[in-house]
C-alpha positions in Angstrom: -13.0 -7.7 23.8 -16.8 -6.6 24.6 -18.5 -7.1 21.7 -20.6 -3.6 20.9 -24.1 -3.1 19.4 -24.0 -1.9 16.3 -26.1 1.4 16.1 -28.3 1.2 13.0 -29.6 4.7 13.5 -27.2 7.5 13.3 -27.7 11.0 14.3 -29.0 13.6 11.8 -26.3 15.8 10.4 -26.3 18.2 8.2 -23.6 18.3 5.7 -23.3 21.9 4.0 -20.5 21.4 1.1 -19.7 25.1 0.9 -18.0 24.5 4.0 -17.9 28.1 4.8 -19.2 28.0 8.4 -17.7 28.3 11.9 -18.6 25.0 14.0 -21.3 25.2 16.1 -22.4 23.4 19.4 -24.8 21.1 18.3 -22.2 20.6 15.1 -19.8 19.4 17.9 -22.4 17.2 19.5 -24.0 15.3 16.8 -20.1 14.7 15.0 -19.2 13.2 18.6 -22.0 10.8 17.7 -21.1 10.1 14.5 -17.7 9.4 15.3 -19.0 6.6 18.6 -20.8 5.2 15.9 -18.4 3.9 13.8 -15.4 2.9 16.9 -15.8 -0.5 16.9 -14.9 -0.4 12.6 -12.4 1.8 12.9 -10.8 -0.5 15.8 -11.3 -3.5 13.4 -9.7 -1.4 10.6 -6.8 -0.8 13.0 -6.5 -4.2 13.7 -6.4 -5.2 10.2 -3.7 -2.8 9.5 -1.2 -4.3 12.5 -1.8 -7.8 11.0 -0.6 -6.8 7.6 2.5 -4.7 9.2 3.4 -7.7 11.1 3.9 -9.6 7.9 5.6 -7.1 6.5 2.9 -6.5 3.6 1.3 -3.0 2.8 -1.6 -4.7 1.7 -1.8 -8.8 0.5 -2.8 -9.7 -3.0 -5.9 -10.8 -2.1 -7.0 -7.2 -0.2 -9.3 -5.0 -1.9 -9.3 -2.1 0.4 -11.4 -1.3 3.1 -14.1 1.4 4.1 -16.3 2.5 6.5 -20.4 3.6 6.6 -22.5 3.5 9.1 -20.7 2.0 11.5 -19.7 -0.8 9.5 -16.1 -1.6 8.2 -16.4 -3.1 4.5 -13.8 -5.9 4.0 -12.8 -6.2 0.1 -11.7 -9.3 -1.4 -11.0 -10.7 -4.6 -11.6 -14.4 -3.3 -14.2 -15.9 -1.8 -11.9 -18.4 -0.6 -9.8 -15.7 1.7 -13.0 -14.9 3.9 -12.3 -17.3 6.5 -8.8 -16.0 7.1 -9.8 -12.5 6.8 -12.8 -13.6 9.7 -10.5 -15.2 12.0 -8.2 -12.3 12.0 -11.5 -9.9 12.7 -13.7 -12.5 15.0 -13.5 -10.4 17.9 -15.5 -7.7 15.9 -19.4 -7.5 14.7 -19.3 -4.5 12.8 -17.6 -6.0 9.7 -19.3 -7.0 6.3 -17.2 -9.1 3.2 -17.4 -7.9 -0.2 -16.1 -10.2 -3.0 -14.2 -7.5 -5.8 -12.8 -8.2 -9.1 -9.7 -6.1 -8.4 -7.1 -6.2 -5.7 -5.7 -2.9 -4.1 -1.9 -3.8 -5.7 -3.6 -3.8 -9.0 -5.3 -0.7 -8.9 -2.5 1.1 -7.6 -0.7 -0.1 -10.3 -3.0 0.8 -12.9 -3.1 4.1 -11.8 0.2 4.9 -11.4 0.9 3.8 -15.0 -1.8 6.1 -16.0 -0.5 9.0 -14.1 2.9 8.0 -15.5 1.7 8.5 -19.4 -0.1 11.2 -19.1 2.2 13.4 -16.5 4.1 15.1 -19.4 1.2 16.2 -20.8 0.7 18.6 -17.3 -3.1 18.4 -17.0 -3.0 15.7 -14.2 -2.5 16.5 -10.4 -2.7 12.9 -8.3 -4.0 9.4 -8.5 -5.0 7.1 -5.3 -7.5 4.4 -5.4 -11.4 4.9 -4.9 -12.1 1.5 -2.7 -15.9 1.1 -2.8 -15.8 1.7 -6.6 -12.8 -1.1 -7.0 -11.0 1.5 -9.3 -8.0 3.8 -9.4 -8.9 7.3 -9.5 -6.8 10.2 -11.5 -7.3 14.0 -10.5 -7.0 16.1 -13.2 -6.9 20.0 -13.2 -11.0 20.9 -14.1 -10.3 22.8 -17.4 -8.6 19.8 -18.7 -11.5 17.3 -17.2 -13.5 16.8 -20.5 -10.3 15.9 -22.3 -8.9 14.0 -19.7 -12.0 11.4 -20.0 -12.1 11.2 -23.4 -8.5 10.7 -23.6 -8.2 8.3 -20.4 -11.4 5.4 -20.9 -11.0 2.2 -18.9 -13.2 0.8 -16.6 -10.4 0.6 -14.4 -9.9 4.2 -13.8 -12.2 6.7 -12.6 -11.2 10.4 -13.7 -12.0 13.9 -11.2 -11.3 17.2 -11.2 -9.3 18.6 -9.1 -7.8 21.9 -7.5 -4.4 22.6 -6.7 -3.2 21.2 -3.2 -1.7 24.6 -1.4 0.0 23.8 1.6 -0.9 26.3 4.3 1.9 27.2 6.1 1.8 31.1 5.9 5.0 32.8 5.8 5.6 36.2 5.6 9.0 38.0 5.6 9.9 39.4 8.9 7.4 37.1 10.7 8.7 35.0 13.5 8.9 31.2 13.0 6.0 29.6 15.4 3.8 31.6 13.4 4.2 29.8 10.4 3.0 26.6 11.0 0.7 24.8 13.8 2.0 22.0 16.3 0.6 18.5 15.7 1.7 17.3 18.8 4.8 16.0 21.3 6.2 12.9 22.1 9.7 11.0 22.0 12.2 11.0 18.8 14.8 8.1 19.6 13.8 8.0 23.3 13.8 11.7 23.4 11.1 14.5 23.5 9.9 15.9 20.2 7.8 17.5 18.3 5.8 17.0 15.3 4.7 19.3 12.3 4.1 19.7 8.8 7.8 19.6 6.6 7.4 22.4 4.4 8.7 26.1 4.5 11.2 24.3 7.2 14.1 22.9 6.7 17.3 20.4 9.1 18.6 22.0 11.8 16.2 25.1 12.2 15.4 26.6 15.2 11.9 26.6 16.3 10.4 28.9 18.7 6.9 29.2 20.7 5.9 32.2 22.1 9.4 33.9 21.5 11.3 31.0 23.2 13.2 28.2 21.0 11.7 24.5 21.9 13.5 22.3 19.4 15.6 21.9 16.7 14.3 20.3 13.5 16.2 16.6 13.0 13.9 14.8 10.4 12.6 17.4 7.6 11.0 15.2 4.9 9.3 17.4 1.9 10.4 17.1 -1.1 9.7 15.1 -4.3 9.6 10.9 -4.3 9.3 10.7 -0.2 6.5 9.5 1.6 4.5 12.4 3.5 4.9 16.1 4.9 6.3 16.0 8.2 9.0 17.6 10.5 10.5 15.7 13.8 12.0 18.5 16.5 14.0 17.7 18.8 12.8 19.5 21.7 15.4 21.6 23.7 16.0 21.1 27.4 13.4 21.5 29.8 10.6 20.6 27.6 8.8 17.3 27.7 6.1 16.0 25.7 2.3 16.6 26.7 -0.3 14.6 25.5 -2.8 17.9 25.2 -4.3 19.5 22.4 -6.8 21.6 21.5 -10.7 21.8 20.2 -12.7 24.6 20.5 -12.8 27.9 21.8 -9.2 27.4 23.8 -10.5 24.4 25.6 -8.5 20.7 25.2 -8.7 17.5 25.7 -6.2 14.7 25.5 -4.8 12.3 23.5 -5.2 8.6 24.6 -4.5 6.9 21.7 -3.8 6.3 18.1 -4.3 5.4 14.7 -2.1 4.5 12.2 -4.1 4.5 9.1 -7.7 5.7 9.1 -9.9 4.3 7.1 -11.8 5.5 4.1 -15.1 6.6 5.5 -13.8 7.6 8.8 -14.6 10.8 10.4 -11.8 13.0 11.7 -11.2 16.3 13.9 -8.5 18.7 12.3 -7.2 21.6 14.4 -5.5 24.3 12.4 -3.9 27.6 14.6 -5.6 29.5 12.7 -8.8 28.1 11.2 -9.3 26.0 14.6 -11.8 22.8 15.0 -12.9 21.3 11.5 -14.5 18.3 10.8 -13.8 16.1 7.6 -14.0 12.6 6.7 -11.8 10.2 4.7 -12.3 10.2 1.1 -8.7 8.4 0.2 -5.3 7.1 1.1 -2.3 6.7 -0.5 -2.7 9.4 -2.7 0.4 10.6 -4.4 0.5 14.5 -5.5 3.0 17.0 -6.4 5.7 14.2 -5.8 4.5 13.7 -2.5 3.1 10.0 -1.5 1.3 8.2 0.8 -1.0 11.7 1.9 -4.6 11.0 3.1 -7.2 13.1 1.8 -10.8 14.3 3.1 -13.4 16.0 2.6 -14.1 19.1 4.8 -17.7 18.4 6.1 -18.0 21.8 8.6 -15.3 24.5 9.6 -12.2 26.1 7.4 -8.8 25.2 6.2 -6.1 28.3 5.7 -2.8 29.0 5.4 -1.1 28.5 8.7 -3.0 25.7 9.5 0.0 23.2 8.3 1.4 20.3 10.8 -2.1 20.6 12.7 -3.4 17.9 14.4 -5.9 15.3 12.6 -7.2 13.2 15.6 -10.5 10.4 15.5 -12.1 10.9 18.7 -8.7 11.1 21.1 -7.0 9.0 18.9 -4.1 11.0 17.1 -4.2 10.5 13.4 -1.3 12.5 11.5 -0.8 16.2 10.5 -2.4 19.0 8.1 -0.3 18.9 4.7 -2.4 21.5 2.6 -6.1 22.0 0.9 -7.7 22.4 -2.6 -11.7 23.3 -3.4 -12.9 22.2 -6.8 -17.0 22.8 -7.3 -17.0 24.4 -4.2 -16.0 21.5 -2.0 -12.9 21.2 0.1 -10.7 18.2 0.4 -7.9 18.4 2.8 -4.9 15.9 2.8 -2.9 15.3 5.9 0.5 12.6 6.2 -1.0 9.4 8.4 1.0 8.8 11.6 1.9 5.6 9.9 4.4 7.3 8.2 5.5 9.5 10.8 5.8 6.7 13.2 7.8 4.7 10.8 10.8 7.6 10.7 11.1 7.2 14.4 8.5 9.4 16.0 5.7 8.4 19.0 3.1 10.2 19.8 2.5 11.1 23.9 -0.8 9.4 24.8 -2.6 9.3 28.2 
């Protein structure tokens, strides 16, 4: 693989938190740069990732997560000793730095769960995940329960946030037809077949779905409900229909898919494309987070553009790559996170994305 320089001076961008803008040109541009900047550490995140699947591992004992900034991936480990390994498995890369951590991933996870566990009776907490570049879990708690939540919850091993309610944005309303509920993440093949892909909620097994008054599919894999991992509905498209590799940016043009990603990293930045709110840009604040039952969900924060109901099963792509589909959004101090189901997961039930 060419080796790529890392750039050491991103572009300027302004990040307004309220979030409450439509996404300008030079928005457009200078995310475009941001997201070059950091390809060669997401491609080594990527990488990462395969190795672990093809050992059958989520993440080994001696992983302590992984991030991105600036353009570099951050490697964390909990032994000096597993650097070599982790090198060889990354040599082909540059942009990659080592970070020795107290805590694994496995641990953290752990720790948090248990904590989520104790306290879920109780009703004031929402989610936990781990926050990697802190080396801690992380519980979200509903904000008027914040101040009791830390004094009630203090470890050094768990980091405690407020949080607002994750509503999923599929907008139904009696006596409206059925495509315009929900947005298309994308086509491919279910089982060798064409198919569809889209959020799971407000649908439902063996539900017509139409476009433009026409059915195109059938829904065969619904998955939304308490305990599973992700948000996500499989259709099995109905004859004549094959699977495109187009979607859309801004103003009604596309572009293409070309590629994947399985798992973004924390840190990475990310398109979303709702039917309704249309291009936004975010970047990843977690993974794995687990909320309302639901696990495995990816969360970021919005950095320009909206997220409303509607928007659900939308496309979350890094650069051409496609990334996984719009679950739902939640605002606390007026900033909004958005969580979408990684194509890991949606891959692993059977579906593949259509790529150029």
């Amino acid at each position: 693989m060419k080796r790529k320089v890392i750039a050491i001076i991103i572009a300027l961008f302004v990040v307004i938190v309220n979030s409450s803008f439509r996404v300008s040109a030079n928005d457009e541009m200078n995310f475009e740069n941001m997201v070059n900047d950091q390809a060669e550490a997401c491609e080594a995140h990527e990488k990462l990732i395969a190795w672990f699947n093809q050992r059958g591992v989520q993440f080994p004992n001696d992983f302590g997560g992984d991030y991105i900034d600036n353009g570099i991936l951050h490697v964390l480990l909990t032994t000096e000793e597993s650097v070599n390994m982790y090198n060889d498995i990354l040599k082909d890369y540059v942009a990659v730095k080592y970070e020795i951590v107290p805590k694994s991933y496995n641990d953290l996870m752990k720790k948090a769960r248990e904590t989520f566990e104790r306290y879920e009776k109780e009703g004031f907490v929402l989610s936990f995940s781990v926050r990697i570049q802190k080396n801690c879990g992380v519980i979200y708690v509903k904000e008027e329960s914040y101040q009791m939540a830390k004094n009630l919850i203090v470890t050094d091993e768990i980091l405690v946030e407020p949080s607002g309610e994750i509503k999923e944005e599929a907008s139904v309303v009696a006596g409206s037809t059925l495509n315009n509920w929900v947005t298309l993440g994308g086509s491919g093949t279910y089982n060798g077949a064409p198919a569809f892909i889209t959020c799971g909620h407000t649908l439902s097994g063996g539900m017509s779905i139409t476009y433009g008054g026409s059915t195109i599919g059938t829904v065969c894999v619904n998955v939304h409900s308490p305990g599973v991992s992700g948000d996500y509905s499989i259709i099995s498209a109905a004859s004549g229909y094959t699977a495109t590799s187009s979607v859309f940016t801004t103003s009604g043009n596309t572009t293409n898919f070309t590629g994947y990603q399985y798992h973004p990293a924390v840190g990475t930045y990310l398109y979303k494309y709702g039917r309704v709110s249309g291009q936004a840009f975010c970047q990843v604040t977690d993974y794995q987070v687990t909320s309302n039952g639901f696990t495995n969900i990816v969360k970021a924060k919005l950095i320009s553009g909206y997220s409303q109901g509607g928007d659900s099963g939308g496309p979350y792509r890094n650069g051409t790559s496609f990334c996984g589909v719009h679950h739902g959004s939640g605002t606390i101090n007026g900033i909004t996170y958005v969580y979408f189901t990684p194509y890991e997961t949606i891959n692993g039930a059977g579906f593949s994305i259509k790529t150029n």
